[in-house]
C-alpha positions as CSV (number, residue, x, y, z in Angstrom):
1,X,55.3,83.5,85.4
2,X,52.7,85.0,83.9
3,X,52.1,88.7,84.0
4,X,50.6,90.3,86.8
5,X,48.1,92.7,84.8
6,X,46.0,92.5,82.1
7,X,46.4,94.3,78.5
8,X,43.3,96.1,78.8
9,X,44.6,98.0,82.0
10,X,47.4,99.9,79.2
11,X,43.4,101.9,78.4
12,X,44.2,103.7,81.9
13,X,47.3,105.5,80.6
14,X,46.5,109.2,80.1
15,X,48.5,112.4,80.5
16,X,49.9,113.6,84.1
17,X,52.3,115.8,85.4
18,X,54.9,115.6,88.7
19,X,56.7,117.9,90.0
20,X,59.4,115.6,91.5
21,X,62.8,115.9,93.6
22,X,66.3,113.9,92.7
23,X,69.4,113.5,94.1
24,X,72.9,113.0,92.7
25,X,76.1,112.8,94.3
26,X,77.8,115.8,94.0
27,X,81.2,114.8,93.1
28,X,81.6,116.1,89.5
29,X,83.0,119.5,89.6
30,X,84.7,118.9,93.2
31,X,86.7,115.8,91.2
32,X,87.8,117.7,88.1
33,X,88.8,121.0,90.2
34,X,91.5,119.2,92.4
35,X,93.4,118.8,89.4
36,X,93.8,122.0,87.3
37,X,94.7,125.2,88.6
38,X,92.2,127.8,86.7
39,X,88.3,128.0,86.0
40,X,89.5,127.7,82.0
41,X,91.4,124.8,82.9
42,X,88.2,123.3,84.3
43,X,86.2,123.9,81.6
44,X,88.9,122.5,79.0
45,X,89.2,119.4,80.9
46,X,85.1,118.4,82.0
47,X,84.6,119.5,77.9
48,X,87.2,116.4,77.2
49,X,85.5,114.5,79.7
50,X,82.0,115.1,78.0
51,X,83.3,114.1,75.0
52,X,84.8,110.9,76.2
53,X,81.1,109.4,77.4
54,X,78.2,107.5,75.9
55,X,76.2,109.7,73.5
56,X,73.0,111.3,74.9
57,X,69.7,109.9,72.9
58,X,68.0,112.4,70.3
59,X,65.3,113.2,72.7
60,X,67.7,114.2,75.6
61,X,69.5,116.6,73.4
62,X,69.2,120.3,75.2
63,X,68.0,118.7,78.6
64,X,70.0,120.4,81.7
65,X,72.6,117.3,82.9
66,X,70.7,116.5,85.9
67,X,68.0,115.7,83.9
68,X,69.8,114.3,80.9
69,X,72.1,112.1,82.7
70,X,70.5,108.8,83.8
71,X,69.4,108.5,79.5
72,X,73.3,108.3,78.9
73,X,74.4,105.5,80.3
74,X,73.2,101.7,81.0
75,X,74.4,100.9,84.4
76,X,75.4,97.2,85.1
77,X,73.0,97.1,88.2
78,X,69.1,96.6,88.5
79,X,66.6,99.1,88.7
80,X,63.0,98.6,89.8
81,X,62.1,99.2,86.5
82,X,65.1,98.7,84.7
83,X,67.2,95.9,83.6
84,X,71.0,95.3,83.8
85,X,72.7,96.8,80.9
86,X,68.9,98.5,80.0
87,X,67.8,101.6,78.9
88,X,68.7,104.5,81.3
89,X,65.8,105.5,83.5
90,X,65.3,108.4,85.6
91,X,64.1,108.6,89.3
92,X,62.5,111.2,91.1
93,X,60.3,111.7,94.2
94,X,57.1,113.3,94.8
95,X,58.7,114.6,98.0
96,X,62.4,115.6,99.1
97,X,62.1,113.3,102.3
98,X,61.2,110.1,99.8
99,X,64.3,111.4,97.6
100,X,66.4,111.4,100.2
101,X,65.3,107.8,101.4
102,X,65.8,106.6,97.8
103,X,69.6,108.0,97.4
104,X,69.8,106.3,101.4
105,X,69.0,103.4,100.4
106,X,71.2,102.8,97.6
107,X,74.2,104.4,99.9
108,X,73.4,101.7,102.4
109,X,73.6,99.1,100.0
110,X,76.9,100.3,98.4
111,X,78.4,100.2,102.3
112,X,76.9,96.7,102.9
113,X,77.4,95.4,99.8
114,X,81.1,95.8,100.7
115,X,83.6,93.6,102.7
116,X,85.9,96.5,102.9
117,X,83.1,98.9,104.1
118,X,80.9,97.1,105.4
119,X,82.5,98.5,109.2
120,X,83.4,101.8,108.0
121,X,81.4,104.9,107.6
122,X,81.1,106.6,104.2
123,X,80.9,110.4,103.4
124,X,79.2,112.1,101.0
125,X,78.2,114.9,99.9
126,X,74.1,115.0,97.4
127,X,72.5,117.7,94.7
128,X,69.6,117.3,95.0
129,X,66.9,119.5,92.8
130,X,63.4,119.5,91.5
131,X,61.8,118.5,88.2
132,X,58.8,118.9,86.2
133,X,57.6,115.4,84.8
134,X,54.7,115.6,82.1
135,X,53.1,113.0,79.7
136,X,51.6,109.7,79.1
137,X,51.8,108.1,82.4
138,X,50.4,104.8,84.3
139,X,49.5,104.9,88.2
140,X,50.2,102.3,89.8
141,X,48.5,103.8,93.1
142,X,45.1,103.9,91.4
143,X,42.9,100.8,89.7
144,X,43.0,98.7,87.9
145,X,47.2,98.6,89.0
146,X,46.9,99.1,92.5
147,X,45.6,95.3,92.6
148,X,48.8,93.8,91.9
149,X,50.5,96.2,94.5
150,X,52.7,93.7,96.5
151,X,54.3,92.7,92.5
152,X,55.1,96.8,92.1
153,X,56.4,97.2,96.2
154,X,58.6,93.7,96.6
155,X,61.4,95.1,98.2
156,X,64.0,93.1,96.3
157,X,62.4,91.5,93.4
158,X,62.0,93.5,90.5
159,X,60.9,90.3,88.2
160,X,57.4,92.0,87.5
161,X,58.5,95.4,87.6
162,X,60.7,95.7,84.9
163,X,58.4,93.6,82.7
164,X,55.8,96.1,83.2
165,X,58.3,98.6,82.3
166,X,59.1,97.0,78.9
167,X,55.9,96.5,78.3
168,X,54.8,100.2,79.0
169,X,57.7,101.2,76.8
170,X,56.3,99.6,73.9
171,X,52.6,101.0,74.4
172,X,54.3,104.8,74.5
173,X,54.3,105.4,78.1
174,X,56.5,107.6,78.7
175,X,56.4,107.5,82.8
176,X,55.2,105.6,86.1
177,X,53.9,106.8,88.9
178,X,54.7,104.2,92.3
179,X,54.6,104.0,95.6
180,X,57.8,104.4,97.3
181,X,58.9,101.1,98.9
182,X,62.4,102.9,100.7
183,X,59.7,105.4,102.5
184,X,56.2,104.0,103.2
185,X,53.7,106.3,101.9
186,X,56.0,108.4,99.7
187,X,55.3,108.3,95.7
188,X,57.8,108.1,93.2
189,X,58.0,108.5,89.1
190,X,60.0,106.3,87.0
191,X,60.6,108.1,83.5
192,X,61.5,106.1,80.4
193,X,61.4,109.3,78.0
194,X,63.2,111.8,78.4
195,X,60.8,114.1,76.5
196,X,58.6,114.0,79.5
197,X,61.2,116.0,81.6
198,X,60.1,119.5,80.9
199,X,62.3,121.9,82.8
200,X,64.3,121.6,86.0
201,X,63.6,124.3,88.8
202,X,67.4,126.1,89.3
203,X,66.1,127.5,92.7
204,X,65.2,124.2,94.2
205,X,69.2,123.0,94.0
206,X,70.2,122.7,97.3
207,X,73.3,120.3,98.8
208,X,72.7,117.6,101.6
209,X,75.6,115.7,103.5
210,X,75.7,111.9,104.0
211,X,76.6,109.6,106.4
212,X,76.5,105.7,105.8
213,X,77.2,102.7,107.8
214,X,75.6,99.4,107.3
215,X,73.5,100.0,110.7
216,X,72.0,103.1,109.5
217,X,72.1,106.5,107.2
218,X,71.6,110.4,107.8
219,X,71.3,113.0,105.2
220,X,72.0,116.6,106.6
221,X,71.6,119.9,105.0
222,X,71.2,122.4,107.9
223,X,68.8,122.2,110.8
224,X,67.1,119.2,108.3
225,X,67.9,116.2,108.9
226,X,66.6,112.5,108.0
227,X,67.9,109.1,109.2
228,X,67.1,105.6,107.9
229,X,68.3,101.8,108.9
230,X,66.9,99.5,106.5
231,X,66.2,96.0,106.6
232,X,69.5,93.4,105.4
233,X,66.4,90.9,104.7
């Protein structure tokens, strides 16, 4: 297939900044405290723990976790721009609503991705914090990109996707700016450096609840609430 942009539209890269939401699950700390019995135990054991995982890459040395984390690890399952086994990316929202739809969707697909769950509810409970992205980026909501839209927004094929992403990798892009396809007018980033993290914003941490079922999912956190049911298709 050949590729759904041409080389001259890499000239449209150019410097831009995000300030974009992500959440984790927030199972870390709840996991390692049910089995010691002090805070000094804790810290002894999730230091052991850190030194039993994948090393962080040069330029994710110093980041805060939640940035740092995604660059550690090269997860077995496809990304939209990000292939099995590939180099870690990280996610992040323009909005908290389209954050939350992201970590929905991939909740949902755990649950119906799974005989034993599929008829079961699944709780959870999310972190979820905001970031400031900044460098050389490409928007795929402006031209020339935006002409190959339906390649960037297939819901399931990420064919084109992750060969832009290689692609952009090589030309020293260090981030994407897309349009969300789990929440319809929402924008996303996709960052391949980790460089291009600058800082995370402590105050913006805040916790949601989840609830998913393979007819639909709610995030929670307070009087805010969001609820999704996406399409098996």
């Amino acid at each position: 297939m050949s590729a759904p942009w041409q080389d001259r539209w890499f000239e449209h890269a150019a410097r831009r900044q995000l300030r974009a939401w992500r959440g984790v699950e927030a199972q870390h700390a709840a996991s390692t405290m049910r089995l010691v019995d002090t805070l000094d135990e804790q810290a002894v054991l999730e230091a052991i723990l850190d030194a039993s995982k994948p090393p962080l890459p040069p330029e994710a040395q110093g980041l805060h976790p939640l940035l740092a984390g995604p660059f550690r690890y090269r997860p077995r399952h496809a990304g939209r721009f990000r292939r099995p086994g590939g180099r870690g990316v990280w996610y992040g929202a323009a909005s908290l609503r389209t954050a939350c739809a992201e970590v929905a969707y991939w909740r949902w697909r755990f649950v119906s991705d799974s005989d034993g769950l599929r008829g079961d509810e699944v709780m959870t409970a999310h972190t979820f914090f905001q970031a400031r992205v900044r460098g050389t980026a490409l928007d795929l909501l402006a031209a020339p990109w935006s002409a190959s839209h339906a390649h960037w927004a297939h819901p399931a094929d990420y064919t084109a996707t992750q060969a832009l992403a290689d692609a952009a990798v090589a030309r020293g892009v260090q981030w994407i700016r897309y349009a969300s396809v789990r929440d319809p007018g929402g924008v996303c980033a996709a960052v391949f450096d980790a460089a291009a993290l600058v800082a995370l914003d402590a105050a913006s941490l805040q916790t949601w609840h989840c609830r998913a079922t393979a007819a639909a999912v709610r995030l929670v956190n307070g009087d805010q609430r969001f609820e999704w049911h996406f399409d098996a298709a």
